[in-house]
N, C-alpha and C positions, 0 to 999 in steps of 0.2 A: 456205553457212552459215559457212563459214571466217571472212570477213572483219568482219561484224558479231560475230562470235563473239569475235576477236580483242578487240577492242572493248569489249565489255563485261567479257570477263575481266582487261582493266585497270583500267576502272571497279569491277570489284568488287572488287579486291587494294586496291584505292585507298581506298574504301567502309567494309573491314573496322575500319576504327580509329574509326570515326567511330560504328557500328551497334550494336546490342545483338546479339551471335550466335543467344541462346540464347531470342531471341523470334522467330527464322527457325526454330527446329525443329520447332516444331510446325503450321507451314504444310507445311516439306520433307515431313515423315512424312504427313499427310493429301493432298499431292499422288502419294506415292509409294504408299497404300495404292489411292486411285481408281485409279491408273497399272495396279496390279497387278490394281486387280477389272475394268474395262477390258478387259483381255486373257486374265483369266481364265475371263472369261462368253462372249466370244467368241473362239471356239476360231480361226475363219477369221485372225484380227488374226495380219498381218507373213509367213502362209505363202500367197500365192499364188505360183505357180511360174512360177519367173523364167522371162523371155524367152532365145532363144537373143542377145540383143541389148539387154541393159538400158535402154541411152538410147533405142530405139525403144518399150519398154513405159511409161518414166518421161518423158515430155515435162515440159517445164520449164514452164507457162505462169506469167502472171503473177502469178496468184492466189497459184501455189505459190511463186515466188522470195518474194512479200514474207511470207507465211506463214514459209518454213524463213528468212529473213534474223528475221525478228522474234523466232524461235524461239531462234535462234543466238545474238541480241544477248542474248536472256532469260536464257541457259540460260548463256552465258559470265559474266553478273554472277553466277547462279550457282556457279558454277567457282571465281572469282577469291574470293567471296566468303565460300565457304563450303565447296564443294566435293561431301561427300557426296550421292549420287544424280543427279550431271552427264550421265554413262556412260549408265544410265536413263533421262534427260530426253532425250538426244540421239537415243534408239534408237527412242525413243517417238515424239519428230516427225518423224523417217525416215521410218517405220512409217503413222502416220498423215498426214501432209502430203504427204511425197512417196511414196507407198505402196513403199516399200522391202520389200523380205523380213527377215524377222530376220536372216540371213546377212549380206545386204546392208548392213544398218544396223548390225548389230554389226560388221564392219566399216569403214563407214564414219567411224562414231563412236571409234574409239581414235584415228584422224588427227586431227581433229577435241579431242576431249581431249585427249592429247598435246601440240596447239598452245595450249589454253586452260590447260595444266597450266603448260606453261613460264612462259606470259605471267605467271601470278600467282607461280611461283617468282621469277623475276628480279626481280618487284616485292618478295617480299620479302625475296630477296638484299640488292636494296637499301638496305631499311630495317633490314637486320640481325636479321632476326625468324625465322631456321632454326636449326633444333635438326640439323644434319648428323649427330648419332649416332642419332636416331629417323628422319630421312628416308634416308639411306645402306640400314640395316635395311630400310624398308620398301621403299623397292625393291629392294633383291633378289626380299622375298617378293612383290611386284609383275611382274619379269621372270621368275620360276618360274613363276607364275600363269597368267601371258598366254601363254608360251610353252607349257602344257599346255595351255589353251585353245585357242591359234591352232591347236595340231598336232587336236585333236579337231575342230576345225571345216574342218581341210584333211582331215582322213580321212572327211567328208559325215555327221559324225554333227550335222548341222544339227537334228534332233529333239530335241534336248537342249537346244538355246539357248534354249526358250521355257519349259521348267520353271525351267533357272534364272536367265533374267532375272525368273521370278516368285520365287522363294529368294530373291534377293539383293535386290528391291526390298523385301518383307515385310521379311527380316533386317535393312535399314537402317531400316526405319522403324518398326520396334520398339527398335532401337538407339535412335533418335531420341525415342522415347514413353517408355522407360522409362531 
């Protein structure tokens, strides 16, 4: 997913100038509530229990590479474009495409973001378009965040990633509704 992902989160830093934002939100918020009732009707969705050997449960076939490449290229115009609920989109096609675990795909999905975050930072490095006293701020509370994250998901409390990638996908797309 990497590479097409790369990809379109250029295309969408590139996109942003050109777009109206504020008639993406309410597609973002009705993909991210399906997203949430999706997972929340079916308890099974993202916990089947990993192999002692990941890449022997997840086979790559074809179907899946162009599946997670199209997902990647989607979910990075995303990214580049707009942003909110990327993290979500990504964990989602883990999840369903390549049947990942929530573990697995949460993740696998911050490598993945991380590369599609820069690609649109640098874009608008470029065009001079960062507020460095609002981004600086937020990551901090972005590096606090993740790091009590990461350390709760290295101590196996993997039960908890599925309440709240449903919290935060709700809370963004009520963000987005109202």
């Amino acid at each position: 997913m990497i590479g097409p992902s790369l990809v379109g989160a250029l295309l969408g830093s590139f996109l942003i100038g050109m777009l109206n934002r504020q008639a993406a939100e309410p597609t973002v918020a009705i993909l991210l509530v399906s997203i949430a009732l999706i997972v929340f009707f079916k308890p099974s969705f993202g916990s089947e229990a990993p192999a002692a050997n990941p890449l022997a449960r997840t086979k790559l076939t074809r179907q899946k590479i162009v599946l997670l490449s199209f997902a990647g290229f989607a979910i990075g115009v995303h990214d580049g474009f707009f942003g909110p609920g990327a993290g979500i989109f990504l964990i989602f096609a883990l999840i369903h495409f390549g049947k990942s675990t929530f573990l697995e795909a949460t993740s696998t999905s911050k490598i993945i973001n991380l590369l599609t975050s820069s690609i649109a930072l640098f874009a608008f490095i470029r065009g001079g378009q960062v507020n460095w006293t609002y981004g600086i701020a937020g990551s901090i509370g972005v590096m606090i965040g993740s790091n009590i994250g990461a350390r709760h998901a290295e101590l196996k409390v993997a039960s908890l990633i599925r309440p709240v990638f449903l919290c935060i996908a709700i809370a963004i797309s009520l963000r987005l509704i109202f």
